[in-house]
C-alpha positions in Angstrom: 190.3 132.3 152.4 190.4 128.7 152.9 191.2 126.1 150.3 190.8 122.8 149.7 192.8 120.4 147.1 191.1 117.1 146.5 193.0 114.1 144.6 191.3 110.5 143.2 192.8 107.5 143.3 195.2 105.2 140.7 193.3 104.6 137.4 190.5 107.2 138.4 189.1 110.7 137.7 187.9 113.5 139.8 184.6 111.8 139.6 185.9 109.4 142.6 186.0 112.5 145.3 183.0 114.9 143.3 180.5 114.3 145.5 182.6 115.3 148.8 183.6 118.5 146.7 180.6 119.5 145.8 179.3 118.7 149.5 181.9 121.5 150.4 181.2 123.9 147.7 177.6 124.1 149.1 178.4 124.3 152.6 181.4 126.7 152.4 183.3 129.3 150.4 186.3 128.1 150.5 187.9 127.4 147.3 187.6 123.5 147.0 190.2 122.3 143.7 189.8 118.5 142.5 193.0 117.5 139.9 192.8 115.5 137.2 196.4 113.0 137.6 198.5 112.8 134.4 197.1 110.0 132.2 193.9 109.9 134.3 190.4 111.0 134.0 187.6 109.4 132.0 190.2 108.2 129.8 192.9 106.5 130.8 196.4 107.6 128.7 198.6 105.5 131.7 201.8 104.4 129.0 204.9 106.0 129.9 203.7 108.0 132.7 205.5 108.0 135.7 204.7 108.6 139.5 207.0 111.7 139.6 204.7 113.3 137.3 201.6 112.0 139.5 203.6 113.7 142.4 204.5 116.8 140.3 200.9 117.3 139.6 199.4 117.0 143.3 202.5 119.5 144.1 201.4 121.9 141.1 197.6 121.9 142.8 198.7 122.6 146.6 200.9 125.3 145.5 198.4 126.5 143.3 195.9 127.1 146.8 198.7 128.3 149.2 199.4 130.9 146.7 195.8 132.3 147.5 194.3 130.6 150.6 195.5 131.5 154.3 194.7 127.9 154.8 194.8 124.6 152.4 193.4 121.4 153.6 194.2 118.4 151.6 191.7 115.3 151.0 193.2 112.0 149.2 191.4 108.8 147.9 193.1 105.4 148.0 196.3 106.6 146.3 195.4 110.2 145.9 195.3 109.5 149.7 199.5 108.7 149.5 200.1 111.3 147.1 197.9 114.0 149.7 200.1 112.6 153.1 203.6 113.0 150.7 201.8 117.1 150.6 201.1 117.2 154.5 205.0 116.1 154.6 206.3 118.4 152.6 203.9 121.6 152.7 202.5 123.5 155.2 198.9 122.4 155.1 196.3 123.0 157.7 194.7 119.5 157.8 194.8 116.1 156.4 191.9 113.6 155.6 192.9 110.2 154.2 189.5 108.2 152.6 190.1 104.8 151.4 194.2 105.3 151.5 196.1 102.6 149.8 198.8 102.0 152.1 197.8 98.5 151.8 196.1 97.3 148.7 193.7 94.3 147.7 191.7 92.6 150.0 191.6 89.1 148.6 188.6 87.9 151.0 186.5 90.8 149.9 187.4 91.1 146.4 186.3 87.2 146.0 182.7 88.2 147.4 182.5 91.3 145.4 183.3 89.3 142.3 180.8 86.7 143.2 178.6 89.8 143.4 179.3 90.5 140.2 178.3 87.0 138.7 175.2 87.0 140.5 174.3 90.8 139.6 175.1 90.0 135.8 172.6 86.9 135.5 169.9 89.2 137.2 170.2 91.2 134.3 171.9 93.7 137.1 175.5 94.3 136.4 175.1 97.8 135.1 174.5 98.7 138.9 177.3 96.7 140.4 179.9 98.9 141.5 183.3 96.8 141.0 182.0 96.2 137.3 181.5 100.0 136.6 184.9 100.7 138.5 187.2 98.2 136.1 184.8 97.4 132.9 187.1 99.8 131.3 190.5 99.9 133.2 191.7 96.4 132.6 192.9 96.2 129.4 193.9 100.2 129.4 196.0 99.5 132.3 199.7 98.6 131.3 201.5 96.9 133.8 204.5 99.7 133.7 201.2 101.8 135.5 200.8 99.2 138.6 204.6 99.6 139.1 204.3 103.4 139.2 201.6 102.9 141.9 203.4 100.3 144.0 206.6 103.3 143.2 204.3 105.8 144.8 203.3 103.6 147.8 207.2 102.5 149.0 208.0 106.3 148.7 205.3 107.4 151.0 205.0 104.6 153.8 208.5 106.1 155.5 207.3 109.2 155.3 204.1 108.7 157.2 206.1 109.2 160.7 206.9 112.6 159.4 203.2 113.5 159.1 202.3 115.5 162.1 198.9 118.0 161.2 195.7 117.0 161.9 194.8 113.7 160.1 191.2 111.7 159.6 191.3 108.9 158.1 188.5 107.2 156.6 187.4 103.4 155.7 185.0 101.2 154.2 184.7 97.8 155.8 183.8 96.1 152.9 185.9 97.4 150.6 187.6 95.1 148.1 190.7 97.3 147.0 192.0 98.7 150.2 192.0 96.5 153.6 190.6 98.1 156.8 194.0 97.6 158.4 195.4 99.6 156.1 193.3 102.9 158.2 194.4 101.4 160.8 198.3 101.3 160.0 197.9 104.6 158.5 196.5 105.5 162.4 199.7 103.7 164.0 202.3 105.3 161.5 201.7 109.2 161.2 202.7 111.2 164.0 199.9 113.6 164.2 198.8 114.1 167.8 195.3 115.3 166.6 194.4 112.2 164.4 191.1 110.0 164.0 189.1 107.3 161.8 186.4 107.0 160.7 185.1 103.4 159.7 182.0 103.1 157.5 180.8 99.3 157.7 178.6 99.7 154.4 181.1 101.4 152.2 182.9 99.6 149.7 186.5 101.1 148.1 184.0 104.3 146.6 183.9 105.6 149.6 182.3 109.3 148.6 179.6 107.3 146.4 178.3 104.9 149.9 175.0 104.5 151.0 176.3 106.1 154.0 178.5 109.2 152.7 176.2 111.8 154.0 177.9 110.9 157.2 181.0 110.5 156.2 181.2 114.3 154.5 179.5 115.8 157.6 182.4 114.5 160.1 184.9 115.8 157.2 183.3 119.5 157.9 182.7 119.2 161.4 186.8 117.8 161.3 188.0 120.4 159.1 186.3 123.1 161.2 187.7 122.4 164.4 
């Protein structure tokens, strides 16, 4: 059996990566796991939780698959994406795919459009829809700054460790997303090691990169990757 560990991002929930997973579910029988990161999920518990515990978790879930699977592929988003190239490092997993990876973080050119977005969309009467207001209506204030250190922790123990990645990696981007950079696919393309490695750029997706206009795409090149 083949399985397949997914993992959200910093601040997020399962919901991040669902559609993807549930893409998979349908199209295979592989046994496809999305985790739930301590003090994450649709309520954010972030105080005194460290990034070992983050990393413990992520560990907990690919052991759980090799234990069962002949083969465990692991997907990350932005810096589930971190925590899922720290597995390919240390486990023996089949393949990697990397959507949205925070390697870098905060695109400042971006961000100031989507927030002018986000004025605009409020005085249509519109902001319900807007997708960087849905994203951090609720994280702000139940984000302690201790939480942001334990990211930025997570990041500087991952980026030396990208040279050490050497399975099959995608990696995939939105162009216009806000919170990750595109050159952050693309250093994540430069720095791990993997012979077999490709991107992916979608120029419509912003940083919720399963939940595009364009993700149909994007999933079918996941399968069609992870099947090779």
């Amino acid at each position: 059996m083949q399985g397949c560990l997914l993992i959200h991002g910093f601040t997020g929930s399962p919901y991040e990566v669902e559609p993807l997973a549930e893409f998979l579910r349908k199209k295979t029988d592989w046994n496809v796991k999305s985790i739930t990161l301590p003090g994450h999920g649709d309520e954010l518990n972030l105080r005194g939780v460290t990034s070992d515990k983050w990393i413990e978790a992520a560990e907990e879930g690919v052991e759980e698959l090799l234990q069962s699977c002949d083969k465990v592929y692991v997907i990350g988003f932005s810096m589930g994406g971190l925590l899922a190239s720290y597995l390919a490092y240390q486990y023996p997993v089949e393949k990697l795919v990397l959507l949205s990876a925070a390697a870098y973080y905060v695109n400042p050119k971006q961000l100031l459009k989507d927030t002018k977005e986000m004025i605009r969309d409020g005085m249509r009467g519109q902001l319900v829809d807007n997708e960087l207001f849905i994203r951090y209506k609720n994280k702000i204030g139940a984000t302690p700054i201790s939480a942001t250190l334990q990211f930025r922790r997570v990041v500087r123990k991952v980026r030396p460790l990208l040279k050490e990645v050497e399975v099959p990696t995608l990696i995939a981007q939105g162009l216009v997303d806000g919170i990750v950079p595109p050159k952050s696919a693309k250093y994540l393309y430069e720095q791990i090691s993997a012979t077999q490695k490709e991107v992916f750029y979608s120029p419509v997706a912003k940083h919720l990169i399963c939940h595009s206009e364009d993700c149909d795409e994007l999933f079918e090149r996941v399968f069609i990757f992870l099947n090779q």
